[in-house]
RODO-2510 file (C-alpha; in nm, 4 decimals, decimal comma):
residues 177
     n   res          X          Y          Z
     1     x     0,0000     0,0000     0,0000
     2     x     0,1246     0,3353    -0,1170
     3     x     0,2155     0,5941     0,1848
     4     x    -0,0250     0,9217     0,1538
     5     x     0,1575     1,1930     0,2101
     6     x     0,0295     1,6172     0,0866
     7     x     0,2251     1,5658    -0,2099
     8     x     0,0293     1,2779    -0,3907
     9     x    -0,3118     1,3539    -0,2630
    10     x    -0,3243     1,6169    -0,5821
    11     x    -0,2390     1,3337    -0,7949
    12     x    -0,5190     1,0434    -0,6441
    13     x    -0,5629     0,7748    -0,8082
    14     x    -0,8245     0,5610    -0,6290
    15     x    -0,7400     0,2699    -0,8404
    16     x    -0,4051     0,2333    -0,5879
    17     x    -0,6082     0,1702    -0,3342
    18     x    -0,8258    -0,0635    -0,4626
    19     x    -0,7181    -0,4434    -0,5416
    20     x    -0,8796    -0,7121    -0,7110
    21     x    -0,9474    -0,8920    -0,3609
    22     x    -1,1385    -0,6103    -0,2917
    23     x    -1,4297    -0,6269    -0,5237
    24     x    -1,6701    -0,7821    -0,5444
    25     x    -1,8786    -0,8268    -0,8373
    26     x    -2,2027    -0,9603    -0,7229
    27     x    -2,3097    -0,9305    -0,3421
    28     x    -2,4673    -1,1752    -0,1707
    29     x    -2,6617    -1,0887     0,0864
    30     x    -3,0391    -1,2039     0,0798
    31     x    -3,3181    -0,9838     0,2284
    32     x    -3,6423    -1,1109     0,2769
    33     x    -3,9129    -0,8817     0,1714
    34     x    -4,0838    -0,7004     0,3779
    35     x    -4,3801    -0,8600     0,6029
    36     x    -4,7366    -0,7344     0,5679
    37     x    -4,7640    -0,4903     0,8972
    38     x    -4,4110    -0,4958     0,9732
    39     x    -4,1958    -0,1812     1,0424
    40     x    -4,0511    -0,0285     0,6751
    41     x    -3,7996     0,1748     0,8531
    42     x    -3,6948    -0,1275     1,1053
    43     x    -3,6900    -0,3822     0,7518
    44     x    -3,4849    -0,1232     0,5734
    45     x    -3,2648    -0,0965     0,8693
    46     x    -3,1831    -0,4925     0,9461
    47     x    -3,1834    -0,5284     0,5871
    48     x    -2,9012    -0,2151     0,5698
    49     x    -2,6791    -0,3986     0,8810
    50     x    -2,6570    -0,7246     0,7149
    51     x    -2,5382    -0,5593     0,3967
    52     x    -2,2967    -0,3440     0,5847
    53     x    -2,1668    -0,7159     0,7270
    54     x    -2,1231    -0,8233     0,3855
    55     x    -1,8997    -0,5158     0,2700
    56     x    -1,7130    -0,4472     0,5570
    57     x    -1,5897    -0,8015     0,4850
    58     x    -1,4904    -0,7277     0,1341
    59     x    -1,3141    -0,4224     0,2677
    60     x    -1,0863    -0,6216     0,5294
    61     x    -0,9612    -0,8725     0,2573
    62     x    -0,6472    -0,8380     0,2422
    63     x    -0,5943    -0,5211     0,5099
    64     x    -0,5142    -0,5170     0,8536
    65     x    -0,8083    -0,3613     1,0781
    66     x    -0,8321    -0,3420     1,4311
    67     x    -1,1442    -0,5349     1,5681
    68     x    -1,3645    -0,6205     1,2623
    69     x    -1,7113    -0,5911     1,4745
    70     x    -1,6570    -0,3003     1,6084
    71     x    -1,5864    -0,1532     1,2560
    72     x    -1,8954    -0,2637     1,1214
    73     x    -2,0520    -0,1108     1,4112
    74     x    -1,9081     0,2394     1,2947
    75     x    -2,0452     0,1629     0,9735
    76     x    -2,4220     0,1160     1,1422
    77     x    -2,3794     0,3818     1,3878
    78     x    -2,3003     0,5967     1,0735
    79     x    -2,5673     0,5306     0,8524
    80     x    -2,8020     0,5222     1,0913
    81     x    -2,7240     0,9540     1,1483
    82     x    -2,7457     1,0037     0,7503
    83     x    -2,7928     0,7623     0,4551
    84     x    -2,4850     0,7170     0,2005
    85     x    -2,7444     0,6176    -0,0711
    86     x    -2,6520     0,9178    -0,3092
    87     x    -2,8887     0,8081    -0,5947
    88     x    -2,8659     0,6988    -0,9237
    89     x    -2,7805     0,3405    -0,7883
    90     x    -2,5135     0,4072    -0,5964
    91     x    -2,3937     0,4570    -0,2376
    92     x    -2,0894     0,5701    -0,0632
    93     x    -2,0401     0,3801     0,3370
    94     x    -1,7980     0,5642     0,4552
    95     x    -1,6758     0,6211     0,7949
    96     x    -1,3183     0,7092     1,0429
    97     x    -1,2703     0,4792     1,2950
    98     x    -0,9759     0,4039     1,4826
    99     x    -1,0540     0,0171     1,3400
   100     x    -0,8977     0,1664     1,0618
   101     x    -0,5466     0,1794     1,0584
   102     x    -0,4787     0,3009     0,6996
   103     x    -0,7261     0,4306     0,4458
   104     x    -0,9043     0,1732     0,2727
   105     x    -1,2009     0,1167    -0,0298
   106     x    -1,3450    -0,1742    -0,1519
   107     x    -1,6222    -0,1765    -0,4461
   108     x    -1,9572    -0,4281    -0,4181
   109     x    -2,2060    -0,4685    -0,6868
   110     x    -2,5603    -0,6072    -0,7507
   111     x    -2,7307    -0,6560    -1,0289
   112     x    -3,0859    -0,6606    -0,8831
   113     x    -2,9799    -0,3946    -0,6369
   114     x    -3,0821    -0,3517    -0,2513
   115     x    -3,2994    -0,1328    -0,1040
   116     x    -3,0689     0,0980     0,0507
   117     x    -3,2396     0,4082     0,1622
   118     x    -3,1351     0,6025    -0,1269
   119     x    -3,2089     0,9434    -0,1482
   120     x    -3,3733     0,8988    -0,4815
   121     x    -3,5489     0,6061    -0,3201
   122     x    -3,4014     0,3826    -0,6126
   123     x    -3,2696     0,0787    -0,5970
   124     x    -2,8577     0,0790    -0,5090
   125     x    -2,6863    -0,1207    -0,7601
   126     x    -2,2951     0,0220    -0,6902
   127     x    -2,1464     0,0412    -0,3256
   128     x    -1,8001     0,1989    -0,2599
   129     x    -1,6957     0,1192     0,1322
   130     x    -1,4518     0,3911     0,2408
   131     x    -1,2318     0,3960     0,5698
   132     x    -0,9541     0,5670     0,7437
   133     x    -0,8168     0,6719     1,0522
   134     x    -1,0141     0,9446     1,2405
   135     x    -0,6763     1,1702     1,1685
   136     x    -0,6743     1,1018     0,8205
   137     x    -0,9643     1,3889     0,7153
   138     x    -0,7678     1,5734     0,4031
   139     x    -0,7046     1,2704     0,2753
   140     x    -1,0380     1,1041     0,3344
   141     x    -1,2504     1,3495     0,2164
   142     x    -1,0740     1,4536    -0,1429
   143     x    -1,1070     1,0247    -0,1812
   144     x    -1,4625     1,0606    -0,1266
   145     x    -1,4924     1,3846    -0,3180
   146     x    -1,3103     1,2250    -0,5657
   147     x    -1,4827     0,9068    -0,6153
   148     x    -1,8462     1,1633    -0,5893
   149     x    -1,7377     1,3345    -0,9418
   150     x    -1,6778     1,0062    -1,1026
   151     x    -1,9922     0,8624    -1,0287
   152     x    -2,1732     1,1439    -1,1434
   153     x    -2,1515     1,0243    -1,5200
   154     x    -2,3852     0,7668    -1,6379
   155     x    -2,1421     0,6422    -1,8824
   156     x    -1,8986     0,5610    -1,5419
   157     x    -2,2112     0,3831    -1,3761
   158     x    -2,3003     0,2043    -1,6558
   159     x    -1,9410     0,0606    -1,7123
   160     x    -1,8823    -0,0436    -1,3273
   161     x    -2,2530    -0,2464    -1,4172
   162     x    -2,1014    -0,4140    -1,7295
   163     x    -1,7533    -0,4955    -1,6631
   164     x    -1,6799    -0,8261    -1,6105
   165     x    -1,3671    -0,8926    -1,3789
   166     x    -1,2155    -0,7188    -1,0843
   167     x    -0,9379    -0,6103    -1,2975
   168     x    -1,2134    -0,4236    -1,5568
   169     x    -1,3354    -0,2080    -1,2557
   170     x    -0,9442    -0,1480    -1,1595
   171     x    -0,8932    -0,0324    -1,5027
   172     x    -1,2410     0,1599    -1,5476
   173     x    -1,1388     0,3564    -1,1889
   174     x    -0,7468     0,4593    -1,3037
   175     x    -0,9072     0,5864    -1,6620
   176     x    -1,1841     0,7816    -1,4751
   177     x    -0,9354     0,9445    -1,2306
***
């Protein structure tokens, strides 16, 4: 793993931080639908943790984190202040935690797509899991800024949905930086 540093954030590259064991290219988490009477919000909110299980393990492949529950907690103690569902399929977990001991991203995608809370109330079809250190902010947040204008293009979205190896995504994410 490359060492950040204020002279290479100007030149990111997510695609360095991003390896093949860290993609995924079809989740597999299973939510029931929802029950007649049951609780939408409560559904939606299980539904969200379990899915948060699945890609906080596809962000630890391969990277040393401090206590693997307690990350995924962050992760549902964060989305439960503010959804990461941008819209237009895709959403952005992010968190800093000190479970984190170096920035990491992993990428997760599902054809059907999960009910995610989006704010366009769409279905979420792209996930890009985001963590770092709690004194890593600069860096942090011009990776998530960075990976926001990206995914604003269609064309970007609709390659991440085609490709068909980890490699493909690698290579779509280095051209689109």
């Amino acid at each position: 793993m490359q060492i950040v540093t204020a002279d290479n954030i100007s030149n990111m590259n997510l695609a360095r931080y991003l390896t093949e064991e860290r993609i995924k290219l079809e989740l597999e988490t299973v939510i029931e639908p929802c029950e007649e009477g049951a609780s939408i919000a409560k559904w939606r909110e299980e539904g969200k943790e379990r899915l948060l299980g699945e890609l906080v393990t596809i962000l630890h492949n391969g990277v040393h984190v401090g206590n693997t529950k307690k990350l995924l907690t962050d992760f549902v103690n964060r989305e439960r202040k503010a959804t990461t569902g941008l819209g237009h399929g895709v959403a952005i977990p992010h968190i800093r935690s000190l479970q984190a001991k170096d920035f990491m991203i992993a990428f997760a995608r599902s054809t059907p797509g999960y009910d995610f809370d989006s704010l366009d109330k769409e279905p979420t079809h792209l996930f890009f899991v985001m963590a770092a250190p709690p004194y890593d902010d600069t860096f942090y947040l011009r990776a998530f800024k960075t990976l926001a204008e990206m995914l604003q293009y269609e064309s970007f979205r609709k390659e991440l949905m085609q490709v068909e190896s980890p490699g493909e995504i690698i290579r779509a994410i280095r051209a689109a930086c």
